[in-house]
C-alpha positions in Angstrom: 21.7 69.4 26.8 18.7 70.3 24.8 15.4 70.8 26.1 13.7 67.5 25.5 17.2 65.6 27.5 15.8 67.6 30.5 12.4 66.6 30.1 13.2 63.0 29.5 15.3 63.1 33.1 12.8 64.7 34.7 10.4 62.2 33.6 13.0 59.0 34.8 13.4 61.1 38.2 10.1 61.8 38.9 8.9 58.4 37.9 11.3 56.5 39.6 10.8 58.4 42.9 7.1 58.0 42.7 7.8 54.0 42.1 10.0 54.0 44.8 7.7 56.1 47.6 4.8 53.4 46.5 7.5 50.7 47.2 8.3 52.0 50.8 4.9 52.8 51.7 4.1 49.3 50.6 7.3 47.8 53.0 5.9 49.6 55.6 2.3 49.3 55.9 3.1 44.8 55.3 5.7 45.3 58.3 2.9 46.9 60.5 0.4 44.4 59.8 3.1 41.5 59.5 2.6 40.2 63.0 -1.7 40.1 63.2 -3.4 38.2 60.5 -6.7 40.3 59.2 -10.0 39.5 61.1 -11.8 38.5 57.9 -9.0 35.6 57.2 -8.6 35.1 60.7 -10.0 31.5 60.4 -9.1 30.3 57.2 -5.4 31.8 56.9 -2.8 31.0 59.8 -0.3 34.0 60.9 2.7 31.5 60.1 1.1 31.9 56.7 0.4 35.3 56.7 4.2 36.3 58.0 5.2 34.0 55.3 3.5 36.0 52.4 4.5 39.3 54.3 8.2 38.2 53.6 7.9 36.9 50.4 6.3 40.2 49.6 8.9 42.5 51.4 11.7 40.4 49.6 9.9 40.8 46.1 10.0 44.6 46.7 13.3 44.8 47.9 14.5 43.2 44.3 12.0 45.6 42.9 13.7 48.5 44.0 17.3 47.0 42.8 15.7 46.6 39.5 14.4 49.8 38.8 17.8 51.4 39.3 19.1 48.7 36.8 16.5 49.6 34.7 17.5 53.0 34.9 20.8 52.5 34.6 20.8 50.1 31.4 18.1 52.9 29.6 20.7 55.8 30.6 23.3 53.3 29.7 21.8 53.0 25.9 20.5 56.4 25.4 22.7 59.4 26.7 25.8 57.0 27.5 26.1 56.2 23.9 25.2 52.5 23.8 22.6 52.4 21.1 25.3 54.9 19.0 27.6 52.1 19.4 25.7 49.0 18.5 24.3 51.1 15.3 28.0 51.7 14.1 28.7 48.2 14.6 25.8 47.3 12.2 26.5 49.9 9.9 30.1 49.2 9.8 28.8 45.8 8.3 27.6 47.2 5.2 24.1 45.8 5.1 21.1 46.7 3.8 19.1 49.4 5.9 16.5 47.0 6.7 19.1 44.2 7.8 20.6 46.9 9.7 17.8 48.3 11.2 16.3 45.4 12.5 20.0 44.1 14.0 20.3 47.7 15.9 16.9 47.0 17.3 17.3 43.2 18.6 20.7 43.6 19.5 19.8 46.3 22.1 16.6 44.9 23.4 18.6 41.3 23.8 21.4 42.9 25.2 18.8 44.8 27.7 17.5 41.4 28.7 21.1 40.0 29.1 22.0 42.7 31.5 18.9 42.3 33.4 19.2 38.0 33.4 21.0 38.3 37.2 18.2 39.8 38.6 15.8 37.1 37.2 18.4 34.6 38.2 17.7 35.6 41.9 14.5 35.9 41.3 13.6 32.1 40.5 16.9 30.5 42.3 16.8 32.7 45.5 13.6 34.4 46.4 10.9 31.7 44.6 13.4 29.1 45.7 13.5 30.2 49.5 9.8 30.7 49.8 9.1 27.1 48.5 8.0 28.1 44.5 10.6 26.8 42.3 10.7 23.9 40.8 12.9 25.2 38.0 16.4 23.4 37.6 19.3 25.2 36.2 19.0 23.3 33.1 15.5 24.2 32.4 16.1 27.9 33.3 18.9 27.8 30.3 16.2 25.8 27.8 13.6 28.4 28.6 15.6 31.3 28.0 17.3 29.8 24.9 13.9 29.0 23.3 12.5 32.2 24.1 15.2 34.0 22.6 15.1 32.0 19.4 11.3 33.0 19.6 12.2 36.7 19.8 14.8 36.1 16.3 12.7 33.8 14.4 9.5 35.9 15.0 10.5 39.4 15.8 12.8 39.7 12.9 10.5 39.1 10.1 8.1 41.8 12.3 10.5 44.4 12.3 11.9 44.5 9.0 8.2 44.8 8.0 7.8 47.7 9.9 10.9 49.8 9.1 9.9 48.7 5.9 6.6 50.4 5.6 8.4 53.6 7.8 10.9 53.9 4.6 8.3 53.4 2.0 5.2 54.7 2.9 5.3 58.0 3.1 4.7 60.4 6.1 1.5 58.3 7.0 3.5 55.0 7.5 2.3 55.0 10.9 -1.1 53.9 10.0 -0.6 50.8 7.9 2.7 50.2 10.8 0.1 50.2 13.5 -2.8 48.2 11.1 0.6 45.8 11.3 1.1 45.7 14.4 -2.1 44.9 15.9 -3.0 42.2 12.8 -0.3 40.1 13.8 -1.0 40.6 17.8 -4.6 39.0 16.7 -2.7 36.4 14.6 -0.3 35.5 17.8 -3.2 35.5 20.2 -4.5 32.8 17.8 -1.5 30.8 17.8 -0.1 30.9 21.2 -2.2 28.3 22.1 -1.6 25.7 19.5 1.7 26.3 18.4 3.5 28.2 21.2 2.8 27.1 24.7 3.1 23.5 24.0 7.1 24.2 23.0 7.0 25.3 26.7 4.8 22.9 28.6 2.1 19.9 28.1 -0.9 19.9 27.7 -3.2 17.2 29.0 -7.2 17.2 28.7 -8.7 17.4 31.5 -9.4 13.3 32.5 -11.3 14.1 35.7 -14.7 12.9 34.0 -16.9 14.5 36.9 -15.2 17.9 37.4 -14.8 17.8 33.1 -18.9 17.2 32.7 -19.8 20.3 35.3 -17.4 22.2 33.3 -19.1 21.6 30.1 -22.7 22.1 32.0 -21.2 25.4 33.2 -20.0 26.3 29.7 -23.3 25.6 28.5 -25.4 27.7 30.5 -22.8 30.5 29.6 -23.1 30.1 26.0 -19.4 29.6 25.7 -17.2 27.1 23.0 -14.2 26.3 23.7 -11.5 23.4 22.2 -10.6 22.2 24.7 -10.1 21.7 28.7 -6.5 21.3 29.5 -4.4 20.9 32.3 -0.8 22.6 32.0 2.6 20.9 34.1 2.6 24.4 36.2 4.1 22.6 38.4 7.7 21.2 36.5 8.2 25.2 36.9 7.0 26.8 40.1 4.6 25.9 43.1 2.1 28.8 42.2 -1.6 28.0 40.9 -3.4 29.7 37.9 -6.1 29.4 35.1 -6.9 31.0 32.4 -8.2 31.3 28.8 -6.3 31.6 25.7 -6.7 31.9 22.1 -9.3 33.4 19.9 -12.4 32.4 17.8 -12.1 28.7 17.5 -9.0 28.3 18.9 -9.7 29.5 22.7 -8.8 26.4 25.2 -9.5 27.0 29.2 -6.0 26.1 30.9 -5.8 24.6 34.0 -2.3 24.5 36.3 -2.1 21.0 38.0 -1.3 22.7 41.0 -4.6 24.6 40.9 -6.6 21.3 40.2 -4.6 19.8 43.1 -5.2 22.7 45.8 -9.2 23.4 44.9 -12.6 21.3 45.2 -14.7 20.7 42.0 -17.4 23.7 43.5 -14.0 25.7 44.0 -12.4 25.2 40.5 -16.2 25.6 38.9 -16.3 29.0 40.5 -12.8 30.0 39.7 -14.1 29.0 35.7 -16.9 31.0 35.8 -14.6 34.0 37.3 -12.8 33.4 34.1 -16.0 33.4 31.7 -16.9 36.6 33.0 -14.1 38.6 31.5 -15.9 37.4 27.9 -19.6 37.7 29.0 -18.9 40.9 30.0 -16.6 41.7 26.7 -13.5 42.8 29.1 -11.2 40.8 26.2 -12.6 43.1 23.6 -12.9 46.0 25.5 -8.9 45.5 26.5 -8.2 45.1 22.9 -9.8 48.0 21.7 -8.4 50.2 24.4 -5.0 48.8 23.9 -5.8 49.3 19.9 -6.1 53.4 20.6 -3.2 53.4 22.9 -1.2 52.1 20.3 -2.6 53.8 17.3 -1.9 57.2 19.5 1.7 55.8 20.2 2.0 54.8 16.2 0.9 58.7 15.3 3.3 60.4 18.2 6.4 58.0 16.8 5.9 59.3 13.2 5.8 62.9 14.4 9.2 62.4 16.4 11.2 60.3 14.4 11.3 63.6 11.8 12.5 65.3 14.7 16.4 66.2 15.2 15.7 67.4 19.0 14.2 63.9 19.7 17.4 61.6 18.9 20.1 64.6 20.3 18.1 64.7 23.3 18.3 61.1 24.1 22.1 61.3 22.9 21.6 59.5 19.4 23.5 60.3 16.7 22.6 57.8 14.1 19.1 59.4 12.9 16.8 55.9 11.4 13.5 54.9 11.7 15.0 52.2 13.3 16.9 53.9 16.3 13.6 55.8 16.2 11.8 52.8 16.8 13.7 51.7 19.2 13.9 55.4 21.1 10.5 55.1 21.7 10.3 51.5 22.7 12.9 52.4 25.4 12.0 55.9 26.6 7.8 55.3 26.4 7.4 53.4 29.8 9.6 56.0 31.7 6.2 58.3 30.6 3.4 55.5 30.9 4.1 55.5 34.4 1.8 58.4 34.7 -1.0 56.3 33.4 -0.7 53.3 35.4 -3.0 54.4 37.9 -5.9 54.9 35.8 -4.9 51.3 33.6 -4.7 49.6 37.4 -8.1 51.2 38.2 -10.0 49.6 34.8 -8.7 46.1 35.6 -9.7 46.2 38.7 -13.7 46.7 37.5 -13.2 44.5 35.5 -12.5 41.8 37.9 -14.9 42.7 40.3 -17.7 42.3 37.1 -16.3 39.0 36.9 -16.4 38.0 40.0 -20.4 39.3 39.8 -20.4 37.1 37.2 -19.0 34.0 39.1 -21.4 34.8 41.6 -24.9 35.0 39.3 -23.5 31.3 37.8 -22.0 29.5 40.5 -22.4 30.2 44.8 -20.4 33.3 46.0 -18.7 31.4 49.0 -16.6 29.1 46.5 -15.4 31.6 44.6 -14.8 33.2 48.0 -13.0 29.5 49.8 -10.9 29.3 46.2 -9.4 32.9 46.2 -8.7 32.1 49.8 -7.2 28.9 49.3 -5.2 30.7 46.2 -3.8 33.6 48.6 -2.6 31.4 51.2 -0.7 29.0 48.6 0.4 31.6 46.3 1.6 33.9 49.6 -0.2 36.7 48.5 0.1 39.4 51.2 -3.6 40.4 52.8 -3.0 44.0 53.8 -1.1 45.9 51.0 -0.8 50.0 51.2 -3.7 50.9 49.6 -2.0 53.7 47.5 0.3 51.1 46.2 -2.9 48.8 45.5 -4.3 51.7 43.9 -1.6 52.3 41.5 -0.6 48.8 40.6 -2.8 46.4 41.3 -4.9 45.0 38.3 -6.7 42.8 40.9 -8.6 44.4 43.9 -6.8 43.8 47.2 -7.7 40.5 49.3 -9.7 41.9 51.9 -11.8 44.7 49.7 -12.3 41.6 47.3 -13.5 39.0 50.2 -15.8 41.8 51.5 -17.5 42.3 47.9 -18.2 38.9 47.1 -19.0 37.8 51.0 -22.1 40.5 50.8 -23.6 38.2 47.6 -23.8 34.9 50.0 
């Protein structure tokens, strides 16, 4: 056991014990407050409802906490259990080229991770989403999904990765630049096409025929400044009983994507407000700002993977003995998060301005108290629990917890 194997288990015990102190700090405080709904929800959110979103929040955590030690297990299982060693000899043994080889080492393991954690998503969408009133998902369209997706994953992630282990063989000791200048070019290209050519292999899109709703959208898009192709409403529903909307795509492509359950559950002044929400993540340049962050994080990840894949401590402490810039790669695509974890706090706390400057936004376009009735309306329906531990808030949550949120936007009525 070198040095960095000690430091990598460290890392997976301290992380993991942090995640799971959050997790029953989290359990607690919802049990505490399970029983009293809070005084500023008190008339618009019943306590059936509330001790309906405590449970479904208590039973998400409890498969939380099964899937982190499957998560821990399957990396252990892969690294210093001598599971990537065995899916690279079975590649090798093939005789292929090292690209061919490369890129079958890396999709074979992250498939087979995703096989072994399928059970867990399996209860998931068929137990906890099924017992709480969510799914809609049949068996059959479970298996489509996760046929089409993997397909997706081959068909697009193989012509990626041989690209990349391409440019780590040939170019040089600097290959992590033009990797990375890879990387995020065809992140921007993807973020193009999702919309278009994508989502629609998943669900339909319909334009939105509501002709009164659709004409204050356009006014509201208007007085933003914003273009967009299209207003669409997405068949949420064929799936799960949540509600969403969002925006997707870039330059000329962007479309603002309603779920029919969302259009079903809100007023026009609600889903107006709940738009304008939405248009202040681009007024206020939060996509760009994301991008560029997200840009350096990887470009820093790019530099510290072409450092340690020259390393011999770095593979023999994560119990590799096939040295590539594949099982590099793939090293550092496994191991990363189990470090990241340390930064989640701080990534949690940015989001979370950011959606309070869009809800400033909202506010300045639109009244307050619809944003206000909509988010209401979307945490009773979507079982969102109001009283989270605010240390677990703190360190995941990308959106700021119900009541803190309420109280911000109720002072701008």
């Amino acid at each position: 056991m070198n040095t960095f194997t000690t430091l990598f288990l460290a890392a997976v015990t301290v992380s993991s014990g942090i995640e799971y102190w959050l997790a029953r700090r989290q359990a607690s405080h919802v049990r505490l407050h399970r029983d009293r709904v809070p005084d500023a929800f008190r008339d618009s959110v019943s306590l059936e409802d509330h001790q309906k979103a405590a449970d479904y929040t208590l039973a998400k955590g409890n498969l939380d906490n099964v899937g982190r030690i499957v998560g821990i297990a399957i990396l252990l299982g892969f690294t210093l259990g001598g599971g990537i060693d065995a899916i690279a000899a079975f590649w090798n043994g093939l005789g292929l080229g090292p690209i061919a080889t490369g890129v079958g080492i890396v999709l074979t393991t992250l498939l087979a991770s995703q096989l072994l954690e399928l059970p867990l998503n399996l209860y998931q969408t068929f137990r906890i989403e099924e017992r709480f009133g969510f799914n809609r998902t049949t068996p059959r369209q479970f298996a489509i999904d996760l046929g089409l997706q993997t397909a997706l994953s081959i068909v697009i992630g193989a012509p990626l990765l041989a690209l990349i282990l391409w440019v780590m063989d040939s170019a040089g000791a600097q290959w992590w630049i033009p990797a990375w200048a890879i990387l995020m070019a065809f992140s921007i290209l993807m973020s193009w096409a999702f919309p278009t050519f994508i989502a629609p292999l998943f669900n339909k899109f319909a334009p939105l025929t509501d002709t009164t709703l659709k004409a204050r959208i356009e006014a509201l898009l208007e007085r933003c400044g914003f273009r967009a192709q299209g207003i669409f409403v997405m068949d949420g529903s064929r799936r799960s009983g949540h509600g969403n909307a969002y925006f997707t795509g870039l330059g000329n492509n962007k479309r603002i994507v309603f779920f029919d359950t969302l259009v079903d559950s809100l007023n026009h002044d609600e889903i107006e407000a709940v738009l304008a929400h939405e248009l202040g993540h681009f007024k206020r340049h939060h996509v760009l700002k994301m991008l560029a962050g997200t840009s350096l994080v990887t470009l820093a990840g790019f530099a510290l993977l072409g450092w340690l894949s020259s390393e011999d401590w770095f593979y023999q402490g994560l119990g590799v003995r096939e040295q590539s810039h594949a099982t590099a790669l793939l090293l550092f695509i496994l191991v990363s998060p189990v470090f990241a974890v340390f930064l989640q706090p701080l990534v949690a706390y940015v989001q979370r301005r950011y959606e309070f400057e869009a809800d400033d936004f909202a506010a300045s376009q639109t009244r307050a108290r619809y944003l206000v009735h909509a988010l209401v309306k979307l945490y009773r329906e979507n079982a969102s629990t109001l009283t989270p531990d605010p240390l677990y808030a703190a360190f995941h949550y990308s959106h700021p917890p119900a009541a803190i949120r309420i109280d911000h936007l109720s002072a701008k009525i």
